[in-house]
C-alpha positions as CSV (number, residue, x, y, z in Angstrom):
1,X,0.0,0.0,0.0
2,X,3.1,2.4,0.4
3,X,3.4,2.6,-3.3
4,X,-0.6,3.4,-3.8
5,X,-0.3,6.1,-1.1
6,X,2.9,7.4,-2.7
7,X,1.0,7.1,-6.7
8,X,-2.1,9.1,-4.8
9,X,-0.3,11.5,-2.9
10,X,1.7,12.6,-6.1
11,X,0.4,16.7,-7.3
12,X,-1.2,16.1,-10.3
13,X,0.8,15.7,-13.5
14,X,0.1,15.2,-17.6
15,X,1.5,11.8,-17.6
16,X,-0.2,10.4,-14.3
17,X,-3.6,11.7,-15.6
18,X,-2.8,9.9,-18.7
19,X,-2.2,6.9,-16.9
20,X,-5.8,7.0,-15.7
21,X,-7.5,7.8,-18.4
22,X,-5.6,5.2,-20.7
23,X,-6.4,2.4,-17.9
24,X,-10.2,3.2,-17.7
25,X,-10.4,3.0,-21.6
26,X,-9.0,-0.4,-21.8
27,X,-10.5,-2.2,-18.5
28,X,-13.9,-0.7,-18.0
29,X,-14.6,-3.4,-20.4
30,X,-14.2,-6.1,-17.5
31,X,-16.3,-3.9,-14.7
32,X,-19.6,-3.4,-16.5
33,X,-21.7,-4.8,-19.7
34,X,-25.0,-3.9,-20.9
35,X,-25.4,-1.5,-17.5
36,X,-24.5,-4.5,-15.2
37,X,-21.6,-4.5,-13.1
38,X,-19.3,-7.3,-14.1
39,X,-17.1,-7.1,-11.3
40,X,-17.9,-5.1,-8.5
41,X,-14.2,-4.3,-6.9
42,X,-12.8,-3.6,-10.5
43,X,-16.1,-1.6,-11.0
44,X,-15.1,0.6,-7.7
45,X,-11.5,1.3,-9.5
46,X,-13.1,2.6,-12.5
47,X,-15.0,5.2,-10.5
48,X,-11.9,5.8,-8.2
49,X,-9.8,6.2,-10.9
50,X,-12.3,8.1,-12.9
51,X,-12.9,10.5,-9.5
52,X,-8.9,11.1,-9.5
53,X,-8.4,11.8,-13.1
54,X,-11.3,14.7,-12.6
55,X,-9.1,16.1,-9.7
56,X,-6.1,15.9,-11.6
57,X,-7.8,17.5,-14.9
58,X,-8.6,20.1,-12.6
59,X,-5.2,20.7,-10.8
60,X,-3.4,20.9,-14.1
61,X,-1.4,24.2,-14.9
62,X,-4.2,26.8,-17.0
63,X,-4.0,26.2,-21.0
64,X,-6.6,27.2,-23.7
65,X,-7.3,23.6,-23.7
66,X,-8.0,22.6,-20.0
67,X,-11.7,23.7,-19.6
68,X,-12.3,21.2,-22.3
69,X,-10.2,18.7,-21.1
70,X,-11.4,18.8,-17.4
71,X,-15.0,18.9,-19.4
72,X,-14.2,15.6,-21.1
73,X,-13.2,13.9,-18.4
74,X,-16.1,15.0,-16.1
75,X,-17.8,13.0,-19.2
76,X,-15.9,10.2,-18.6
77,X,-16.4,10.1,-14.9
78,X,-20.8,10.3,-15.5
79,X,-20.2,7.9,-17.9
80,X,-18.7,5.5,-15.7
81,X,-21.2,5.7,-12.9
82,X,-24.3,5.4,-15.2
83,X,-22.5,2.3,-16.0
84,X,-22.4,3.4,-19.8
85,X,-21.1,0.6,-22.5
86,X,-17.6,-0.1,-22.9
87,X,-17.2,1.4,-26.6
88,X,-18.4,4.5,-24.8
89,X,-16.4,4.9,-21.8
90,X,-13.3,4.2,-24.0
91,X,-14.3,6.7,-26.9
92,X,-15.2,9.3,-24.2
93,X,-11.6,8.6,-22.5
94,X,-9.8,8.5,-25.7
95,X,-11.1,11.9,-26.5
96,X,-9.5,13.1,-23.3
97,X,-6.3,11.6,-23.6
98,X,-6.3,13.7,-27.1
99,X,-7.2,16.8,-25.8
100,X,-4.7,16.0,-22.7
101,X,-1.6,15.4,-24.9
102,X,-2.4,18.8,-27.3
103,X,-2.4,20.9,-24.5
104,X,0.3,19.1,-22.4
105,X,2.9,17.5,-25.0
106,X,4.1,14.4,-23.2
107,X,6.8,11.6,-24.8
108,X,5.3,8.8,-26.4
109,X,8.2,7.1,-27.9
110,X,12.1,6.1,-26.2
111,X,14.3,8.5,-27.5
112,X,16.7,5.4,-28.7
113,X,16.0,2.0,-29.4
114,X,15.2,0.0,-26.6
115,X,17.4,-2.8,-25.7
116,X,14.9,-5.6,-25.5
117,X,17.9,-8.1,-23.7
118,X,18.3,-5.6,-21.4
119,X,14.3,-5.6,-20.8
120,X,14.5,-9.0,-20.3
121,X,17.3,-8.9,-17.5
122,X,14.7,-6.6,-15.8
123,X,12.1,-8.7,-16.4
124,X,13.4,-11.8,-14.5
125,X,15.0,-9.2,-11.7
126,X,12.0,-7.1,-11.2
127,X,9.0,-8.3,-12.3
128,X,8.9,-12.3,-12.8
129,X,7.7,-12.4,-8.7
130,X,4.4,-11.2,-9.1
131,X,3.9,-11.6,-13.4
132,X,5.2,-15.3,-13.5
133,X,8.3,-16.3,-15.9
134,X,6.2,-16.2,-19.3
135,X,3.9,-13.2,-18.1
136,X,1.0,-15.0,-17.3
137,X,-0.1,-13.4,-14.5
138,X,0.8,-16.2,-12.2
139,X,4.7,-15.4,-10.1
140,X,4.7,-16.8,-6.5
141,X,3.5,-13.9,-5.0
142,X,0.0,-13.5,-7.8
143,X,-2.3,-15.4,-5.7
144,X,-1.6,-13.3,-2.7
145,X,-2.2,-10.1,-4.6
146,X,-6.0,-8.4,-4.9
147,X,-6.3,-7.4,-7.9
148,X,-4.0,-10.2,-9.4
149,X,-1.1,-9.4,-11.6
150,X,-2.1,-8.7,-15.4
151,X,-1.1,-11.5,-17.4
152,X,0.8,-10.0,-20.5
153,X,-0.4,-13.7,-22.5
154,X,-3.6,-11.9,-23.1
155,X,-3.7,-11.1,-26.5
156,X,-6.3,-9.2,-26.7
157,X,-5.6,-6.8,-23.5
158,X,-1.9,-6.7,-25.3
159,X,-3.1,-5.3,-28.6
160,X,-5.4,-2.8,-26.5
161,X,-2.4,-1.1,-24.6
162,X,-0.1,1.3,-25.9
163,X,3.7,1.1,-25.5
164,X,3.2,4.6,-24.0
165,X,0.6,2.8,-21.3
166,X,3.3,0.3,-20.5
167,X,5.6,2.7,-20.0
168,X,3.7,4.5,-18.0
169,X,2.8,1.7,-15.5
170,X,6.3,0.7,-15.3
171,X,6.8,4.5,-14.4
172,X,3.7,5.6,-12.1
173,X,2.5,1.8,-10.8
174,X,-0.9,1.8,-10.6
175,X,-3.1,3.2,-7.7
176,X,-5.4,0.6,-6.2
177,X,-2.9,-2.1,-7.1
178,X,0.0,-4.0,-5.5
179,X,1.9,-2.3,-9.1
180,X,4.8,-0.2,-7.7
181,X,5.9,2.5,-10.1
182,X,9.9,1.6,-10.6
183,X,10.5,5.9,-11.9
184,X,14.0,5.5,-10.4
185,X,15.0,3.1,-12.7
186,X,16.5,5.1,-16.2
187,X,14.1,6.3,-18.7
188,X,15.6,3.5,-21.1
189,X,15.2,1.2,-18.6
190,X,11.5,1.5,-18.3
191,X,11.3,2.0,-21.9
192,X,13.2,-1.4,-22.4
193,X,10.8,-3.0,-20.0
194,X,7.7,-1.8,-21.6
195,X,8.9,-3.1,-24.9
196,X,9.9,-6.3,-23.5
């Protein structure tokens, strides 16, 4: 929990808001259908991740830009707890990931090639505990964890994520989960690992 206080406790930033809104886009899916709730704890994330994103939207420096942005993500957050469908939710939080990165340029891309043997060193050093040796989700510590760990065998979840996301992640952890954000490790580092 020291990393989730650590990732909340953070002043609001362009890249952490980012983070939010890319990870409601992709995983609302998996909390609500058809105006059900699929899964009630990862249903609760959405709408605490969705509540922090609108805080952060609003803390952000002023920019021509921002009223809209902390609009569309105000958008994204009554989506979310009308229990609107996935395609929405993940139009509506696309949209403000746009409107985020025109008025906050952030980097999307390593500034070199990554060095994907280097990533895999990491891998096994950092991140095959909780992930498992292949990335399914299942190292010796997964079934102690709540949420478990993401497997990266998912294909589909895989095509849905952005290296940028990864990076991210690897960079920011993810609040609500046992994901620590690693941001003292080098930029190529993490950008080794998220191409890994």
């Amino acid at each position: 929990t020291s990393a989730i206080t650590a990732v909340a406790a953070q002043p609001a930033s362009p890249t952490q808001l980012w983070q939010l809104l890319d990870y409601v886009a992709v995983d609302y899916g998996g909390a609500v259908s058809q105006g059900q709730i699929l899964n009630a704890s990862e249903y609760a994330e959405m709408l605490d991740f969705t509540e922090n994103a609108s805080k952060q939207a609003r803390s952000l420096p002023d920019h021509a830009q921002k009223l809209a942005l902390v609009a569309a993500v105000q958008e994204l957050r009554a989506a979310v707890s009308r229990k609107a469908g996935p395609e929405e939710v993940s139009r509506v939080a696309h949209q403000a990931k746009e409107l985020l990165i025109s008025a906050f340029p952030i980097p999307v891309a390593p500034k070199t090639p990554p060095d994907l043997t280097r990533g895999a060193r990491l891998y096994r050093a950092q991140c095959v505990v909780c992930h498992g040796p292949s990335g399914a989700g299942d190292g010796q510590l997964a079934r102690t964890l709540e949420p478990r760990p993401i497997a990266f065998t998912d294909g589909e979840r895989a095509c849905s994520r952005s290296l940028m996301a990864r990076f991210q992640v690897i960079s920011q952890g993810v609040q609500g989960t046992s994901m620590p954000g690693f941001a003292a490790v080098s930029d190529e580092d993490r950008w080794a690992l998220a191409f890994y």
